[in-house]
C-alpha positions in Angstrom: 60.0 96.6 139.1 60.2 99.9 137.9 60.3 100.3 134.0 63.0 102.3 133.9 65.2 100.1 134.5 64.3 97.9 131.5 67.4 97.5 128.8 64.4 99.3 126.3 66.0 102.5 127.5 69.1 102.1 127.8 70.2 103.9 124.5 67.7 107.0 125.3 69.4 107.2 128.8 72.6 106.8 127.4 72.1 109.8 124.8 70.3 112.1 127.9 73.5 111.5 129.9 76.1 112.5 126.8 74.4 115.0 125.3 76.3 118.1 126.9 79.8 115.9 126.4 82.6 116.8 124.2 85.6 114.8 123.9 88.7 116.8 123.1 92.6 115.9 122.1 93.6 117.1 125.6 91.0 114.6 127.5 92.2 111.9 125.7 95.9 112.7 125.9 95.2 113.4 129.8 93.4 109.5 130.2 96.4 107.6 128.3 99.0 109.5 130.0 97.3 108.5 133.2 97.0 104.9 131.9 101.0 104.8 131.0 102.3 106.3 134.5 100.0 104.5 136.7 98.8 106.9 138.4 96.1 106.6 140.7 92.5 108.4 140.2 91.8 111.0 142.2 89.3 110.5 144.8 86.0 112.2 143.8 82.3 113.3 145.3 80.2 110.4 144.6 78.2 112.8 142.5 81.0 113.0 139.8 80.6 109.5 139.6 78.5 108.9 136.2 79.9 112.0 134.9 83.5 110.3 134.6 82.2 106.8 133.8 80.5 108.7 130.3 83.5 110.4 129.8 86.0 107.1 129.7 82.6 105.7 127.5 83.0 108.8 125.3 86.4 108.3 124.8 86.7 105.2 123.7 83.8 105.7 121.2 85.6 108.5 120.1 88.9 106.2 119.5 86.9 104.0 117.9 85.0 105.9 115.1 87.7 108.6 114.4 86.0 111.7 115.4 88.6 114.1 115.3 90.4 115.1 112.0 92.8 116.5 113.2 94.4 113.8 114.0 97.6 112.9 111.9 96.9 109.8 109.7 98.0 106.3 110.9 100.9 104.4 109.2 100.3 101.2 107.5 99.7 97.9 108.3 103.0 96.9 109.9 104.1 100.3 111.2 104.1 101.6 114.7 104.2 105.4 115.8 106.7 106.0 118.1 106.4 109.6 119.8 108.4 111.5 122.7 106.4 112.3 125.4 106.3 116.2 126.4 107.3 116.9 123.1 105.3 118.2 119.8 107.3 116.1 117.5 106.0 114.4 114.7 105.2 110.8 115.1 107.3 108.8 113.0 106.2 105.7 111.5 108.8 102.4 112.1 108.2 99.2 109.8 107.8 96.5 112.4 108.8 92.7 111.0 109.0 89.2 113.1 111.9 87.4 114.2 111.9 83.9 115.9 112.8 83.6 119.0 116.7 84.3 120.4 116.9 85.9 116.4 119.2 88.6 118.0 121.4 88.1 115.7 119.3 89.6 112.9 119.5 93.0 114.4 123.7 93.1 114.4 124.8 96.8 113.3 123.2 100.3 114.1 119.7 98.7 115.2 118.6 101.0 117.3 115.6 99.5 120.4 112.7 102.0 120.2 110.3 99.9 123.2 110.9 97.9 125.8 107.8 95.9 126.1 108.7 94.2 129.2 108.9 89.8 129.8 112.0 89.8 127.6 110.1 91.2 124.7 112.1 94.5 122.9 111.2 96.2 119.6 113.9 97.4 117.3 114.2 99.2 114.6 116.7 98.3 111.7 119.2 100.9 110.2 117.7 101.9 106.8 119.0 100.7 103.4 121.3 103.8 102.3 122.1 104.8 98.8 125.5 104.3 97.6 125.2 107.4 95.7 126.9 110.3 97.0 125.1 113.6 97.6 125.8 117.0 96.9 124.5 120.8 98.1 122.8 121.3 95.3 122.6 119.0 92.5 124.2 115.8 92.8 127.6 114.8 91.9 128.0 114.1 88.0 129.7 113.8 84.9 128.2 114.2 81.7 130.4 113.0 78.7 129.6 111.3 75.4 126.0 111.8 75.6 125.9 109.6 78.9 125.5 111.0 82.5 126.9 109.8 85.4 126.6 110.7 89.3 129.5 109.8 92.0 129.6 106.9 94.2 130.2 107.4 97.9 132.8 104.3 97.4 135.5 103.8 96.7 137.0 106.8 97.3 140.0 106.3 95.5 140.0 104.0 92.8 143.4 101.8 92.2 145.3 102.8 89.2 145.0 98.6 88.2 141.2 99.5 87.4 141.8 102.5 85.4 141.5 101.9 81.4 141.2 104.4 78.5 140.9 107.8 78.6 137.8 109.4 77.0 138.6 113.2 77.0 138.8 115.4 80.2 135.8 117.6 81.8 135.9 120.5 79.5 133.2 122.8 81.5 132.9 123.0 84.8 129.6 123.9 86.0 127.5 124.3 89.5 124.7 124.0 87.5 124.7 121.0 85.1 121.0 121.5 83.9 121.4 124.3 82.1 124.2 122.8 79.7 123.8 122.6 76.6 123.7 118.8 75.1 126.6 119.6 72.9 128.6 121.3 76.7 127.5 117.9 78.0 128.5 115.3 75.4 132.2 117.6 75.3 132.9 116.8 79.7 131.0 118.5 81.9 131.0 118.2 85.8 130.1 120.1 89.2 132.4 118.5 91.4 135.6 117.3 88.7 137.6 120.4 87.9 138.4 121.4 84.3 141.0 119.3 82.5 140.4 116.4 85.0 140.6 113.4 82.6 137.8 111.2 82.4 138.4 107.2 82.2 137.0 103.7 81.4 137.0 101.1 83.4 138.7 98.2 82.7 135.9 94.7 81.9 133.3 97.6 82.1 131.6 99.3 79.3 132.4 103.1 79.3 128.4 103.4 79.3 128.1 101.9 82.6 130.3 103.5 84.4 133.4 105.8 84.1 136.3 107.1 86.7 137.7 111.0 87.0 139.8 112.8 89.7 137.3 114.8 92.4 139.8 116.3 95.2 142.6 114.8 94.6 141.4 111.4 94.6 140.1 109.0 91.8 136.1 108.4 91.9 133.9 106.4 90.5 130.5 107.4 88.6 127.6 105.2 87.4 125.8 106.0 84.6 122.2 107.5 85.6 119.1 109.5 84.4 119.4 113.0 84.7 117.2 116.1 83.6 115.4 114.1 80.9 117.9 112.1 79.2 117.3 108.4 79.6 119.0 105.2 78.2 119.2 106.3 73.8 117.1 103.1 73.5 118.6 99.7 73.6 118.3 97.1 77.0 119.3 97.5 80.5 122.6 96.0 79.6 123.8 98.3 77.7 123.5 100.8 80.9 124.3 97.8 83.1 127.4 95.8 81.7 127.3 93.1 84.5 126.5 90.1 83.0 128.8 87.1 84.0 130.5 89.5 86.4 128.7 89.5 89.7 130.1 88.2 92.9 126.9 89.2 95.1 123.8 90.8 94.6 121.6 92.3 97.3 117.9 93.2 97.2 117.3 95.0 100.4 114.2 94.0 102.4 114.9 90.0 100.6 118.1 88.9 100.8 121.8 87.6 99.2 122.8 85.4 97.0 126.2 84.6 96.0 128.5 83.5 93.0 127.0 81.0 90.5 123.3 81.5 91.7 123.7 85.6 91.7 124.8 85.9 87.7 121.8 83.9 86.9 119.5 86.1 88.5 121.2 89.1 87.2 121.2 87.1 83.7 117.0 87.2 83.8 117.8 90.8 85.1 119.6 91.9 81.5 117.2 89.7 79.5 113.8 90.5 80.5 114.0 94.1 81.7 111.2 96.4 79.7 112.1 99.8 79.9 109.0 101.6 81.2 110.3 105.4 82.1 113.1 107.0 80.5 113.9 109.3 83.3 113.0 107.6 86.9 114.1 107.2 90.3 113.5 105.5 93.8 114.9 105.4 97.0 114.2 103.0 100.0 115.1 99.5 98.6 117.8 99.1 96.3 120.0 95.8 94.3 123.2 96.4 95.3 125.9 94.2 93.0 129.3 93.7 94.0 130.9 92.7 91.2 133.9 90.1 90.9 136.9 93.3 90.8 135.4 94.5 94.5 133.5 98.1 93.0 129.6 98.1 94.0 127.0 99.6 91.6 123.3 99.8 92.9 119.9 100.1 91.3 116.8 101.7 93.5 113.7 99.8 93.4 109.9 100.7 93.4 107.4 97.7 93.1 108.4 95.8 90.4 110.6 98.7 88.4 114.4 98.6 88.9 116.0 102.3 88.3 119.2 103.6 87.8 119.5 105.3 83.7 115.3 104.5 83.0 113.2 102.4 85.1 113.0 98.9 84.0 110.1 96.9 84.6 111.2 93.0 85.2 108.6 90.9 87.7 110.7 87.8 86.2 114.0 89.2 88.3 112.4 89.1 91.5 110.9 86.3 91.0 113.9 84.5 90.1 115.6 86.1 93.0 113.7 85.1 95.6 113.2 81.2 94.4 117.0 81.2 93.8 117.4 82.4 98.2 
């Protein structure tokens, strides 16, 4: 027996037979495009033989240890890249999470399937949490009054006269761009998208620091109070940004869950009472609390780790605690 053929020299062989072999993008596109349609490989002189078996070799030790770096990132754990073939989009990443089986019902509303895996077996991808804040051009929505500012909800769009309380002075500047007021412009009415004179108002069971109503197009809009350009909460807790206590109907923690009457004011309750405020001016988008309170208006908070944000972040690991043992 020859002593070639001993395993001892298999890596030197290995290495002789890769040596002049480069691996590029297009090679390995070319393999799992191959691999996807089916397609049969062409029929080759028997000499070409080990040349292609190294090269499928190559490829997957190239898939394996990264060697390009080109290549964009991958998403996180839990994320798929879906990508158009024949295009040069950008991969997008999609959160992937399990349902049990015949679970359709969990993807009801603009669910969109992204794969087909074939058996029965589909992938979807949920609609994203939106913002109930609306969006502008150019800066967002606001008005600034009192020493408080506050940006425009996308709903309602026309608040019953029922809700509608005090007056607390009209929108004495109007301005495209807010950030260059003055405080004492500000604290007089200012807005970019309520005309001057519009008459600002109270809510009625809602503390004018919370929230406050004016006329934007001929119809009568609601606006939270928010961090803007550097001013924050003036010290004080959450509540006094946050007057919901004992007024909740539902609360809504995207990504977790509901929970309703009774069970939702005690959560919110820890909420009011434990919040720290950890960043006077803060913001995040993605997951939000959404509260619909007991007179039907929705006011929402955005969420990053364990920080609630709407005028400061709030740091409160007791809330979602509490929210997810009361589920």
């Amino acid at each position: 027996m020859s002593d070639w053929k001993s395993l001892d020299y298999l890596g030197p062989i290995a290495d002789e037979m890769l040596g002049g072999l480069h691996a590029d993008e297009r090679m390995r596109l070319a393999v799992r495009r191959a691999a996807m349609e089916g397609a049969a490989p062409k029929k080759r002189k028997m000499r070409l033989v080990p040349a292609v078996c190294c090269a499928a070799l190559a490829l997957v030790c190239v898939g394996a240890a990264g060697m390009r770096t080109d290549v964009p990132d991958m998403p996180d754990e839990g994320a798929v890249m879906i990508m158009k073939r024949g295009t040069e989009e950008t991969a997008q990443p999609v959160a992937i999470s399990a349902i049990a089986a015949g679970g359709g019902a969990a993807f009801a509303g603009d669910a969109v399937m992204v794969a087909d895996l074939g058996d029965g077996a589909r992938m979807r991808m949920a609609a994203p949490e939106e913002s109930l804040f609306a969006a502008g051009s150019g800066d967002m929505p606001l008005i600034a009054v009192g020493g408080g500012v506050y940006r425009m909800l996308e709903t309602p769009k026309d608040i019953e006269n029922p809700l509608l309380d005090d007056s607390l002075g009209d929108v004495a500047l109007f301005s495209d761009q807010p950030s260059l007021a003055s405080r004492e412009e500000m604290n007089r009415g200012l807005s970019n998208v309520a005309q001057k004179g519009a008459v600002i108002y109270s809510i009625k069971g809602l503390s004018e620091s919370t929230v406050v109503a004016a006329e934007v197009d001929n119809d009568m809009r609601l606006f939270q109070r928010v961090s803007y350009a550097g001013k924050g909460p003036a010290g004080g807790s959450l509540e006094d940004t946050f007057d919901v206590r004992g007024k909740v109907r539902k609360a809504e923690l995207s990504g977790v869950g509901t929970i309703t009457g009774e069970k939702a004011n005690e959560v919110i309750a820890v909420l009011l009472d434990e919040a720290v405020l950890a960043s006077a001016d803060a913001s995040a988008r993605g997951q939000y609390l959404t509260v619909t309170l007991e007179n039907g208006l929705r006011l929402q908070l955005g969420v990053s780790g364990d920080m609630l944000c709407g005028c400061g972040g709030w740091s409160c690991p007791a809330f979602f605690e509490a929210f997810e043992a009361a589920l």
